[in-house]
C-alpha positions as CSV (number, residue, x, y, z in Angstrom):
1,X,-23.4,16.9,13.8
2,X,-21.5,13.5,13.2
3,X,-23.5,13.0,10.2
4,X,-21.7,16.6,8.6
5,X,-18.5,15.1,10.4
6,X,-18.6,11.8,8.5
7,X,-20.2,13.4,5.6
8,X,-17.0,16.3,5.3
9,X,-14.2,13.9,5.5
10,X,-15.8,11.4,3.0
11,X,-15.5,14.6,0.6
12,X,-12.3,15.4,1.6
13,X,-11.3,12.0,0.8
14,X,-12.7,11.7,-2.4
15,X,-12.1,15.1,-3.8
16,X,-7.7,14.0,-2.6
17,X,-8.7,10.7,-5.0
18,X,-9.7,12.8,-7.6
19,X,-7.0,14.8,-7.7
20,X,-4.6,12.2,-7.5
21,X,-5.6,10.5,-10.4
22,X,-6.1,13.4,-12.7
23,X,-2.2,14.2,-11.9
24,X,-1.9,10.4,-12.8
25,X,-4.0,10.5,-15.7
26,X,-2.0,13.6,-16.9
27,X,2.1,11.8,-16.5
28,X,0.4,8.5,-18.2
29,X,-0.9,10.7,-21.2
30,X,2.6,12.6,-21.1
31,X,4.6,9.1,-21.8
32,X,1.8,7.4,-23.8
33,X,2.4,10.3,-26.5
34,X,6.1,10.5,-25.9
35,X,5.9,6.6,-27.0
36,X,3.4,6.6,-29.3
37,X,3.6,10.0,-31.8
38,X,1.1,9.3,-33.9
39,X,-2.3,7.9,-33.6
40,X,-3.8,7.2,-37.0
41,X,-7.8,7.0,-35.8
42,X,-7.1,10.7,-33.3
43,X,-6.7,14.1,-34.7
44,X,-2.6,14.5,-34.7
45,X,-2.2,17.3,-31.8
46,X,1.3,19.0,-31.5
47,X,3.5,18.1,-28.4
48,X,3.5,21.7,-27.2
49,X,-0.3,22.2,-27.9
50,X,-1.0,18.6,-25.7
51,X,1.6,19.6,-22.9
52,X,0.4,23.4,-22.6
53,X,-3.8,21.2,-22.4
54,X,-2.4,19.3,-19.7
55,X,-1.1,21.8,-17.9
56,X,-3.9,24.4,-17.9
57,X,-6.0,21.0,-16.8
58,X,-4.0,20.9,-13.8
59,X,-4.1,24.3,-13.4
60,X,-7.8,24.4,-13.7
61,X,-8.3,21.7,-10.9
62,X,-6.2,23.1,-8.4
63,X,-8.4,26.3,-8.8
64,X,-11.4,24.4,-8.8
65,X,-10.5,22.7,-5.4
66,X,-10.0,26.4,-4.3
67,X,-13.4,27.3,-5.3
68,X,-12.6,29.3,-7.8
69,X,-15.2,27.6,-10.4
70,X,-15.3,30.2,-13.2
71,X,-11.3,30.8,-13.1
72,X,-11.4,26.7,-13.2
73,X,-13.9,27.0,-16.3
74,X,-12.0,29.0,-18.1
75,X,-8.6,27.2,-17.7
76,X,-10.3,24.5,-18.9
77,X,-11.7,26.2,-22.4
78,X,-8.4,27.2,-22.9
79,X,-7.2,23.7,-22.7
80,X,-10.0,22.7,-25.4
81,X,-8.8,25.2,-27.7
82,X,-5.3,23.5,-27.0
83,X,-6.1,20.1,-27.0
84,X,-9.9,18.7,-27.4
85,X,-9.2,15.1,-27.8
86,X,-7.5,14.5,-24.4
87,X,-9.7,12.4,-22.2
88,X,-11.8,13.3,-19.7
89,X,-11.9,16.7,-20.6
90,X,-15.8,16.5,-21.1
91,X,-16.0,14.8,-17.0
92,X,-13.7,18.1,-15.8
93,X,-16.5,20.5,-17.2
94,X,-19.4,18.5,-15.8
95,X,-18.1,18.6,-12.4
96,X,-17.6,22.6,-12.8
97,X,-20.2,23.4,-14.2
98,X,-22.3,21.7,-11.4
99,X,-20.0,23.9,-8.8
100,X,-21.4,26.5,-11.1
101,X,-25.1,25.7,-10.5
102,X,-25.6,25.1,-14.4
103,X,-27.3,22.3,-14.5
104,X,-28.2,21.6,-17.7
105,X,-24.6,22.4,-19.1
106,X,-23.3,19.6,-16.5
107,X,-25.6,17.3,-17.5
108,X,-24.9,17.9,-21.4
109,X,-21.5,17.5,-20.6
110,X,-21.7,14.3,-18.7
111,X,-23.5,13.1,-21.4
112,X,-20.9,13.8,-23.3
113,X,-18.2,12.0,-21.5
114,X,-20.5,9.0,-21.7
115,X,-20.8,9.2,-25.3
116,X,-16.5,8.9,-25.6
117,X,-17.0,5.8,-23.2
118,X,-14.7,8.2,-20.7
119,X,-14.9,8.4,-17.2
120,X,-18.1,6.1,-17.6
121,X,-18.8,5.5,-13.7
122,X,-18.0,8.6,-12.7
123,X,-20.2,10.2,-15.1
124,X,-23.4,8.4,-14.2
125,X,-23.0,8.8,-10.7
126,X,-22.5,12.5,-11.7
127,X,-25.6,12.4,-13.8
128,X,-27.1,11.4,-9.9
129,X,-25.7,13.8,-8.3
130,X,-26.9,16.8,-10.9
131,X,-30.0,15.6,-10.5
132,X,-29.8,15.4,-6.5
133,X,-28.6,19.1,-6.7
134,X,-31.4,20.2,-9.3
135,X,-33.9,19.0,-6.7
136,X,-32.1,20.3,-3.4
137,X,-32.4,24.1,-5.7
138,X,-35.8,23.5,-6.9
139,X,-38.1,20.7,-5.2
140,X,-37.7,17.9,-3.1
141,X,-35.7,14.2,-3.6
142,X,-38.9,12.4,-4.2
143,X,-39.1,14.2,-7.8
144,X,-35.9,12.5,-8.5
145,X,-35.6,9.4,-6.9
146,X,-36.0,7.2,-9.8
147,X,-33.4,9.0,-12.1
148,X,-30.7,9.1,-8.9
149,X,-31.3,5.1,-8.3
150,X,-31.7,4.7,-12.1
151,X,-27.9,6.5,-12.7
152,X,-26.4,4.9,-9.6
153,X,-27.3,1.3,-10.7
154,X,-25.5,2.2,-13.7
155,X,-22.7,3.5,-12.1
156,X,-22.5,0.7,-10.0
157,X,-22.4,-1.8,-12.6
158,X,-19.8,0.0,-14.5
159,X,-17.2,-0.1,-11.6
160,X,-18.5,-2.1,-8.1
161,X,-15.6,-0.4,-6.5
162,X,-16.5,3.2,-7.5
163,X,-16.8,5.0,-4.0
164,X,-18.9,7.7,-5.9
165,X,-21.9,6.5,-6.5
166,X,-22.4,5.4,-2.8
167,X,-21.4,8.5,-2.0
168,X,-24.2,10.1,-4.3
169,X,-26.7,7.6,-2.3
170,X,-25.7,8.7,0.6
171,X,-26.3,12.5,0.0
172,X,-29.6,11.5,-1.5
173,X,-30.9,9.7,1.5
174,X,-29.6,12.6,3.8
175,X,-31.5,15.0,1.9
176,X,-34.8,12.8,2.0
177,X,-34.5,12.8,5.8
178,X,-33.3,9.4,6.7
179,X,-29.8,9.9,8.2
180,X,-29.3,6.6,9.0
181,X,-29.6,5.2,5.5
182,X,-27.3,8.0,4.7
183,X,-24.9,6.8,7.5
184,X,-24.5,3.2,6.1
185,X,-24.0,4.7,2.2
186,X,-21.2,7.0,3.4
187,X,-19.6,4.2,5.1
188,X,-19.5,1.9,2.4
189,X,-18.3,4.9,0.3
190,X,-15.3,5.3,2.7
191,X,-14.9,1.2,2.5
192,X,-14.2,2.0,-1.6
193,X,-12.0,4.6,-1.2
194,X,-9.0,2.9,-0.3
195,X,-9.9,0.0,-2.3
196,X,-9.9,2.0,-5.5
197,X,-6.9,3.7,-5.2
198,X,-5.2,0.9,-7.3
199,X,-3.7,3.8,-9.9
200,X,-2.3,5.7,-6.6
201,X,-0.5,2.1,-5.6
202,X,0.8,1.1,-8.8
203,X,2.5,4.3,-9.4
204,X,4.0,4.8,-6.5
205,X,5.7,1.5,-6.8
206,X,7.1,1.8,-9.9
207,X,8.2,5.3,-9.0
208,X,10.3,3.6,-6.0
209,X,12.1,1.1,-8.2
210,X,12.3,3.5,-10.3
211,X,14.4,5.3,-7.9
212,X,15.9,2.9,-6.3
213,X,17.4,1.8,-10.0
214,X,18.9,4.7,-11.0
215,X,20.1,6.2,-8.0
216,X,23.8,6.9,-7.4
217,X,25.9,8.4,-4.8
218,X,26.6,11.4,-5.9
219,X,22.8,12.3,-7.0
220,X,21.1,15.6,-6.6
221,X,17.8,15.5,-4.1
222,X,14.7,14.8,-6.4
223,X,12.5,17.9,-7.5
224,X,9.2,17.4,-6.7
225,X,6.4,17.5,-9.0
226,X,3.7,20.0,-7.2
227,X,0.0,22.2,-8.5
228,X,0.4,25.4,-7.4
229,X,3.0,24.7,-4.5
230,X,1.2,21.1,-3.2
231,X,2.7,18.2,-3.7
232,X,0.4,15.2,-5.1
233,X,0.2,12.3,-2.6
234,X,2.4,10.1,-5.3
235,X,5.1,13.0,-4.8
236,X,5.2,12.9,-1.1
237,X,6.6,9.3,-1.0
238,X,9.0,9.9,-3.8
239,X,10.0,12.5,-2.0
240,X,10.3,10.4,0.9
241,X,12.4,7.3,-0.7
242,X,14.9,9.8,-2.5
243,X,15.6,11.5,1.0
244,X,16.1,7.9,2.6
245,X,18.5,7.2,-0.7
246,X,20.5,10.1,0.7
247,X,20.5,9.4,4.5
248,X,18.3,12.3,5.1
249,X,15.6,10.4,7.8
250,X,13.7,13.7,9.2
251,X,13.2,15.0,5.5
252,X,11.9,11.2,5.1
253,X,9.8,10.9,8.1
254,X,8.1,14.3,7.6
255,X,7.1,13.5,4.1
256,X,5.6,10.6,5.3
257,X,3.9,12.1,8.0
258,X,2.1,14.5,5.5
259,X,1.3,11.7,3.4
260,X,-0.2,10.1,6.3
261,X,-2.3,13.0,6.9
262,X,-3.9,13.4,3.7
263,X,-4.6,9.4,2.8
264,X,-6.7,6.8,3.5
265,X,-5.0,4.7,6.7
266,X,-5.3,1.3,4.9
267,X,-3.9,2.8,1.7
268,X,-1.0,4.4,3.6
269,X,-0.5,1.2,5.4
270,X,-0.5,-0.8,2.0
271,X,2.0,1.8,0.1
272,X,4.1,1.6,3.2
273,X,4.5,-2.4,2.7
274,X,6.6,-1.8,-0.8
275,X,9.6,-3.5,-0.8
276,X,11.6,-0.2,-0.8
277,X,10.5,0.9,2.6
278,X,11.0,-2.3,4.2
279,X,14.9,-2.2,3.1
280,X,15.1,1.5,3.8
281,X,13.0,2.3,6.2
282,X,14.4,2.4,10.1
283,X,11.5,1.2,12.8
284,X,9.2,3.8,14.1
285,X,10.7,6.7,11.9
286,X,6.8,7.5,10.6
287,X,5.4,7.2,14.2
288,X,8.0,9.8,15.7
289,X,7.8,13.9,14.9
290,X,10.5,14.5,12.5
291,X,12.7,16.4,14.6
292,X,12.8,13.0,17.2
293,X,14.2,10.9,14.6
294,X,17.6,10.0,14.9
295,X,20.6,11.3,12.0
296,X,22.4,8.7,10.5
């Protein structure tokens, strides 16, 4: 039972990373082209072709995360036919297909990804983890254990602080039998999390002086960036700084209290150390329920 505990919110946590990056990924792509046109060495792609790629990506992961896997497959064909050069387009359909139970079209397109040098340890530890699956469907984890370990080392030297491929271990030694091996993976998983979040911190804090720059008195409240009506971590404190810009604390402290809830603690902690909340921010307005917090 507290092996399924550990192992659920270790997915949980993960699948949150994911997502925030991809929105991430998607904004940096958006100002990369707006700055940069014209790529001589990439296939030109119109604006409207690469902003209508992006959005059906994002489309397609918040159905995904739904588990709705074919409606996420086919949002992202339709990106593809909109935009085939964006990266880590190749990683998106390797991860659905394996919620698909196609194994060997995961695999192809993990390959894949590996061969554009995109996602790189990601898509060995997903290479792992097809395998892993392959086996749990078919056989047992001994007819694999070379090619998980082999993928994982790989993974592993690509990125050290990559939470997945410890998590990948981990659901390779709970399938074997040997919960306690599986145990000391997830936590070391869990111990990356945080640590790789480096994207998730460095945008948020240019997004704060960002806003703490261009705000004036008379400014409307911030509209919020959301996937189909959720609000990407990144957004929350945004969200969060613009209503302390306007004097609104319970909008504040409830936007921080849901981006408490759905992060890391240490990377919560960390994000909460910016300058901008330590100017702004009254004492004990994130450990009160919104509706205790004093109006200014």
């Amino acid at each position: 039972m507290w092996l399924d505990v550990l192992r659920a919110v270790l997915y949980g946590l993960l699948v949150l990373m994911l997502a925030g990056i991809a929105f991430v990924g998607g904004v940096f792509v958006a100002k990369k082209t707006a700055k940069e046109p014209f790529v001589p060495v990439v296939e030109e792609v119109a604006p409207e072709k690469r902003k209508m790629a992006r959005d059906l990506i994002e489309v397609a992961l918040a159905e995904r995360f739904a588990g709705r896997h074919r409606e996420a497959l086919d949002y992202l064909q339709q990106a593809r036919e909109q935009d085939a050069t964006l990266r880590g387009l190749n990683y998106q359909f390797a991860l659905t297909h394996l919620d698909l139970r196609d194994f060997e079209a995961a695999r192809s397109a993990a390959r894949a990804s590996l061969a554009k040098d995109e996602e790189t340890s990601n898509a060995h530890a997903l290479l792992a983890l097809i395998a892993l699956e392959q086996a749990r469907a078919e056989g047992s984890a001994d007819a694999v254990r070379e090619e998980v370990l082999e993928s994982i080392g790989q993974s592993r030297e690509t990125d050290p602080l990559n939470p997945m491929p410890h998590y990948v271990v981990a659901e390779f030694y709970r399938f074997a039998g040997q919960p306690e091996l599986a145990v000391e993976a997830y936590r070391r998983a869990l111990e990356r999390v945080s640590k790789s979040d480096s994207i998730m911190v460095s945008t948020v804090k240019a997004g704060l002086a960002g806003l703490r720059l261009h705000h004036e008195a008379d400014s409307p409240p911030l509209k919020l960036q959301s996937i189909n009506g959720i609000h990407p971590p990144e957004q929350l404190f945004f969200g969060a700084a613009d209503a302390l810009l306007r004097g609104d604390q319970a909008a504040a402290a409830d936007y921080l209290e849901q981006a408490r809830e759905r992060l890391p603690e240490a990377l919560f902690e960390a994000l909460m150390q910016d300058s901008f909340f330590q100017d702004y921010l009254p004492d004990g307005i994130v450990t009160l329920p919104s509706s205790d917090v004093p109006q200014p």
